[in-house]
N, C-alpha and C positions, 0 to 999 in steps of 0.2 A: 527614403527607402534605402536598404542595406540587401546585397546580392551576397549569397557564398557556393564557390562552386567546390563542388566533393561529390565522390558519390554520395548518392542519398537514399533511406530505404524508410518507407511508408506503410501503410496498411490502408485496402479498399474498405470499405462499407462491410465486408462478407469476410474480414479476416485474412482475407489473400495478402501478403506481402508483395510490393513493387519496389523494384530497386532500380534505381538509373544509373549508372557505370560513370557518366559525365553529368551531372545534374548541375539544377540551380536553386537555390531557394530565395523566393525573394520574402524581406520581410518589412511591416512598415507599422505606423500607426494607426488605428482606428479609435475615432471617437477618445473620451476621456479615458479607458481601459488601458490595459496590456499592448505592446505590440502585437499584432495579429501575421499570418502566413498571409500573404497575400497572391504567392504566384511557387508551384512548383512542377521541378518538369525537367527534360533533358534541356542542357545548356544552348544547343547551338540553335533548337527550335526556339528555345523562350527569348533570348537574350535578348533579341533584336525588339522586342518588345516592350523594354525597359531602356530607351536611349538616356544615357549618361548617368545610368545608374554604377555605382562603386559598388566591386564587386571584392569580396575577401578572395583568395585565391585557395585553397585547402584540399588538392588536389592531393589523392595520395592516403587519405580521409577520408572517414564514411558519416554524414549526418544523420543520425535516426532519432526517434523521439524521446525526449527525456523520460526517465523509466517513473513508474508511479507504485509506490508502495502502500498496499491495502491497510497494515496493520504493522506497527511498529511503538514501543516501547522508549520514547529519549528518557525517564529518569533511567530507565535500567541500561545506560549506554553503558558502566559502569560494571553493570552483572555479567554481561557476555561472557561466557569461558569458564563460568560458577559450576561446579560441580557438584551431581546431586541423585540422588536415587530415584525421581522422579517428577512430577509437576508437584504436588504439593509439600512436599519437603524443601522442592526448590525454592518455594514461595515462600515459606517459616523463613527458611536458614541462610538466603540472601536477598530476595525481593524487596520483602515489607521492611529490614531494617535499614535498608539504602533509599527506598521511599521516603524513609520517615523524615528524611530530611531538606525536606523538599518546601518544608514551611518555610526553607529561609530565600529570600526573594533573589538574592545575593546567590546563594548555591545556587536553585532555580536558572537565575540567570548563565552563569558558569557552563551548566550543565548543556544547556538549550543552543547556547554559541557554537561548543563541541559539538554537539551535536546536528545543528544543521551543516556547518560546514564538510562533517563527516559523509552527510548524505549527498549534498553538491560535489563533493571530491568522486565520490564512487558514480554519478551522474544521477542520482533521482530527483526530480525536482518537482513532484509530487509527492504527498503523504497524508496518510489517513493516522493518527498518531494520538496512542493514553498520554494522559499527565499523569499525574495521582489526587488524593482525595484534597488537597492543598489547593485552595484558591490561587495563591504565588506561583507556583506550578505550571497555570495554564497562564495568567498571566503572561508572566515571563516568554513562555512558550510562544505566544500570539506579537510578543513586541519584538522577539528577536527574526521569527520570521517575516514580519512586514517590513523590518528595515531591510530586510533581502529580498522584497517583493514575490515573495512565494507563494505557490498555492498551496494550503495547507491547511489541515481541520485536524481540531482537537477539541479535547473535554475534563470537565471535572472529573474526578473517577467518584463514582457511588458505591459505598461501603461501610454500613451502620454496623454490621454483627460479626463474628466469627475471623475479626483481624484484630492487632496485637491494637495498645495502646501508638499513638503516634501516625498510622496509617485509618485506625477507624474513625467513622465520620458520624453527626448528630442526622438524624431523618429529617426533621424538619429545616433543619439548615442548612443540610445538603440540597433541598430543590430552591429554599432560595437563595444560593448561591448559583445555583446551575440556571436560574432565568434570569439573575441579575447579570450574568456572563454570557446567555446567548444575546441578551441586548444591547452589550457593549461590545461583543466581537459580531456577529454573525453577519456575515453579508461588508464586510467592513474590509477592503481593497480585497485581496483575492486571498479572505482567511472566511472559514466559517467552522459553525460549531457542531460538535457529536455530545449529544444525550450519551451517557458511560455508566452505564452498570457495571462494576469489576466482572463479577460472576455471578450467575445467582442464589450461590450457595453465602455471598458476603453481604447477599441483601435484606432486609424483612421486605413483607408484603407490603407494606404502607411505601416502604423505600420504591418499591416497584410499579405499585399503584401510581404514587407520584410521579416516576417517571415516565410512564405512560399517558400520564395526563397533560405531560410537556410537550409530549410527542405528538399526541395530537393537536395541541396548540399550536406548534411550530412546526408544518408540515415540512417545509424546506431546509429542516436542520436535519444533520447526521444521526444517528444512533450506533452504538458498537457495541461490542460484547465481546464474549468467549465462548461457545457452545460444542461439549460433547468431545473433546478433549481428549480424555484420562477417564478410564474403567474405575478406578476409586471415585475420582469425581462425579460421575452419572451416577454412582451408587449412592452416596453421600445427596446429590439433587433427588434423588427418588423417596430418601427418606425424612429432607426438607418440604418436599412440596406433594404429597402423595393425591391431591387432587388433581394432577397433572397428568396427562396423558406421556407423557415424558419431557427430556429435559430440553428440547428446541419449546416443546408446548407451553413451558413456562413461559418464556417471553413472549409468545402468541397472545397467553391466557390475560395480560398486562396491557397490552396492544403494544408490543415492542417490534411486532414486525409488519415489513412494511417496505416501502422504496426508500431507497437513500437508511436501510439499516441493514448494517457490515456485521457478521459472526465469522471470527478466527475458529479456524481449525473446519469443524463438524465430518470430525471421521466416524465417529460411530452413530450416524443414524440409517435411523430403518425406513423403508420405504411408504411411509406417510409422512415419516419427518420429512423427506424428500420432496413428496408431491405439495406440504407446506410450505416450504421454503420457496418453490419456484411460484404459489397461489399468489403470495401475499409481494411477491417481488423483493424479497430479501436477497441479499449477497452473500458469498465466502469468500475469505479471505483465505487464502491456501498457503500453510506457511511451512514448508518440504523439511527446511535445516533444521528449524525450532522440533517438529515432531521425530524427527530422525533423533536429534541430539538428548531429548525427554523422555525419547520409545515411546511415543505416546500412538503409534499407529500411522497408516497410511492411507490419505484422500482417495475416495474413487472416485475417478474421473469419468468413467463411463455411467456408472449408476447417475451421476450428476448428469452427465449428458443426457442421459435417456430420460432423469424426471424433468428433464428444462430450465435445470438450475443456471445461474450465473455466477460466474468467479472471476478470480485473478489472483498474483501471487503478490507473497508478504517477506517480508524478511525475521518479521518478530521478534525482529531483537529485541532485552536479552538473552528468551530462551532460544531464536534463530541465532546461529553462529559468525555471521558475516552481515554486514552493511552491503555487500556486493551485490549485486543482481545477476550477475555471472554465477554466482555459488548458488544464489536461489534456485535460476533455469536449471542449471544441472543437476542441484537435489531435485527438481522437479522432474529433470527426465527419470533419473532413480526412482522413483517412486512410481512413475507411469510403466519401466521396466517392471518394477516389482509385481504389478499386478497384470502384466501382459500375459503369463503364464496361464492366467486365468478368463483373462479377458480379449486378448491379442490385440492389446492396446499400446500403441508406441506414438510419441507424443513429437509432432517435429518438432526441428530449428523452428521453423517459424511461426510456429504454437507456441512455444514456448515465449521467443519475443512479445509475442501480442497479448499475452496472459499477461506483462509486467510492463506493458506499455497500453496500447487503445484498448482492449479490453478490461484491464485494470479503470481504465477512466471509464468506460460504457457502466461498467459492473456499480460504480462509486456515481453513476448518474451526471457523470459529464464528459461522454461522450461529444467528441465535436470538437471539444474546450481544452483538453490537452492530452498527449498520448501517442499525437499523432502530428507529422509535418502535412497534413493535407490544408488547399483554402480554406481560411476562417478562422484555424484551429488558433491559440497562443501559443506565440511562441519561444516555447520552451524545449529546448535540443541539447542536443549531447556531439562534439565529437569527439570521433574513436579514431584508435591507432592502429590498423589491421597489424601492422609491422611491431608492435610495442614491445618483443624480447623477439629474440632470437628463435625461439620456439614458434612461438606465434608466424614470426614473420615467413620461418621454411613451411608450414602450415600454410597458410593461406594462401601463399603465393603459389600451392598447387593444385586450388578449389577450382574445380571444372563446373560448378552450380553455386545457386545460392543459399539452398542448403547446406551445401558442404563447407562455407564460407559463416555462415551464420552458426553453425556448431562450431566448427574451430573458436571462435569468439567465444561461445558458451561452456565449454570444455577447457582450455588454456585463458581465457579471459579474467582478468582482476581492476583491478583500482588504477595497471598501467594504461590498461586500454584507454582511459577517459583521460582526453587532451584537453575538454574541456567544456563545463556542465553553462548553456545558455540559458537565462532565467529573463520570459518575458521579453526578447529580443536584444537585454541590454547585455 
């Protein structure tokens, strides 16, 4: 058993944040698996509980839960900061040609290094995450993070039509690639796999049929997507798929939707796409920077509310602008201001946290399993630096609530705050 006392801040069952001023967490082994929480609580109640347990000392510290990222892009770690007239321009003029190189197992690997250690440094240690159309890709992708013991899910990307040479994929070889790779990763230490449709505009019917046929075979695996985006794009699906009731209906019409299957973005749907999404227990992936930075439009939070959806927030890199989860929360309060005018909807601190931590894991169907410092969960944690610059530190140190405390962090917070991202208790 390993003790660390800091404060620490959690989340109930109901989204409520709890913070202990003096906490403890305790954490240990269970079974062949991850270390698990075993015991959390204020210190001077729990302590006596644990005789001659070692305790790290991190007072001064705040332990909260490693952040979990819905939807994020590693080949495109690379694209971040690409400038572009919109989503599908972005995707000609830098996406697909920094994809393309993705077949060499060698780059693959390279890239995937950077890139988890990018997400560990900024604290997420969760991730819902594209490869590309390249077997190497996910590969790569699945080796680099078991040697870091991460929890992590990724996919082939699917994409037979409508993408350049080098990024487009064969139909028939694209699924069996994508069953010979959910049999060799899926369920395999704490990685599993996403069924990955690029879009539906880069798919034929047969491509999606087949995927859907996966889907049903492997109920336990992931599904992702992109839905509903970009006004050119919905225009463009409407003229690919005109049997479709619209563009969420296209994955429906496949059997692409379902529990445990993640769609980024979905700002522009109407209120049946709405009342489908929350039928069939699909997810959103809400990605604030990426749509800000595309213009591609702004989530509503409350229409979601009110049809019963479930979400959480993404980073999207690289059409999201930051690795950060700090930058995320805050585009995200941006956005909830944006539409308050309309809806008088303002989004807390500690909505905000729980969208990119326990509710991000609930929304991704593992709940319980990470997101959160409660018993049972794995333990996977972050500490922070309330103090990390000078700013921060005159900040915080005059938050009269936990509110006020948990926005200073989301408002001035970056990559200083995180002292340091615990993966799995080690």
């Amino acid at each position: 058993m390993q003790g660390y006392r800091a404060s620490i801040l959690r989340f109930t069952d109901d989204a409520s944040p709890v913070f202990e001023a003096d906490g403890l967490l305790v954490v240990g082994p269970s079974g062949e698996g991850p270390r698990v929480v075993h015991a959390v609580g204020d210190h001077a109640a729990l302590v006596g509980q644990f005789p001659g347990l070692v305790v790290e000392d991190l007072r001064g510290h705040i332990i909260a839960p490693g952040f979990v990222d819905m939807h994020v892009h590693y080949p495109q770690t690379d694209v971040i900061g690409a400038p572009a007239a919109g989503l599908l321009p972005w995707l000609r003029d830098y996406t697909f040609p920094h994809e393309s190189r993705f077949h060499d197992p060698d780059y693959a690997t390279e890239v995937a290094a950077f890139f988890f250690d990018e997400l560990l440094r900024q604290g997420v240690t969760t991730a819902l995450t594209f490869a590309t159309s390249h077997v190497a890709s996910v590969n790569a992708a699945f080796e680099v993070a078991k040697s870091r013991g991460l929890r992590f899910i990724t996919g082939k990307v699917l994409q037979d039509r409508h993408s350049p040479d080098g990024v487009r994929d064969d139909t028939e070889q694209s699924l069996i690639d994508t069953e010979s790779l959910i049999r060799r990763w899926h369920g395999v230490d704490r990685l599993g796999y996403a069924i990955t449709p690029r879009f539906a505009p880069t798919s034929s019917l047969e491509q999606l049929r087949g995927a859907g046929e996966l889907a049903a075979k492997y109920p336990q695996v992931w599904i992702q997507s992109h839905v509903a985006e970009n006004l050119d794009e919905i225009r463009w699906v409407a003229e690919l798929f005109p049997q479709s009731r619209s563009y969420l209906a296209v994955y429906g019409d496949f059997g692409l939707l379902r529990q445990r299957a993640v769609y980024a973005h979905c700002i522009h749907l109407n209120e049946e796409d709405r009342a489908q999404m929350a039928r069939s227990g699909a997810v959103v992936a809400v990605s604030p920077t990426s749509n800000l930075f595309l213009g591609s439009g702004f989530f509503d939070y409350l229409a979601a509310d009110t049809a019963g959806m479930r979400y959480g927030l993404a980073s999207d890199v690289g059409g999201g602008t930051s690795f950060s989860p700090f930058h995320t929360m805050l585009a995200a309060y941006y956005v909830g201001r944006e539409s308050q005018t309309k809806t008088g909807l303002s989004l807390t601190p500690g909505q905000l946290w729980w969208q990119h931590t326990a509710g991000a894991a609930q929304a991704l169907g593992l709940g319980g399993v990470v997101g959160n410092v409660q018993p049972g969960c794995e333990a996977d944690f972050v500490v922070l630096d309330p103090k990390a610059t000078p700013l921060l530190a005159r900040k915080t140190s005059q938050a009269n609530s936990l509110d006020e405390l948990l926005f200073a962090l989301i408002v001035l917070g970056d990559d200083r705050v995180v002292v340091r991202s615990v993966v799995a208790g080690g």
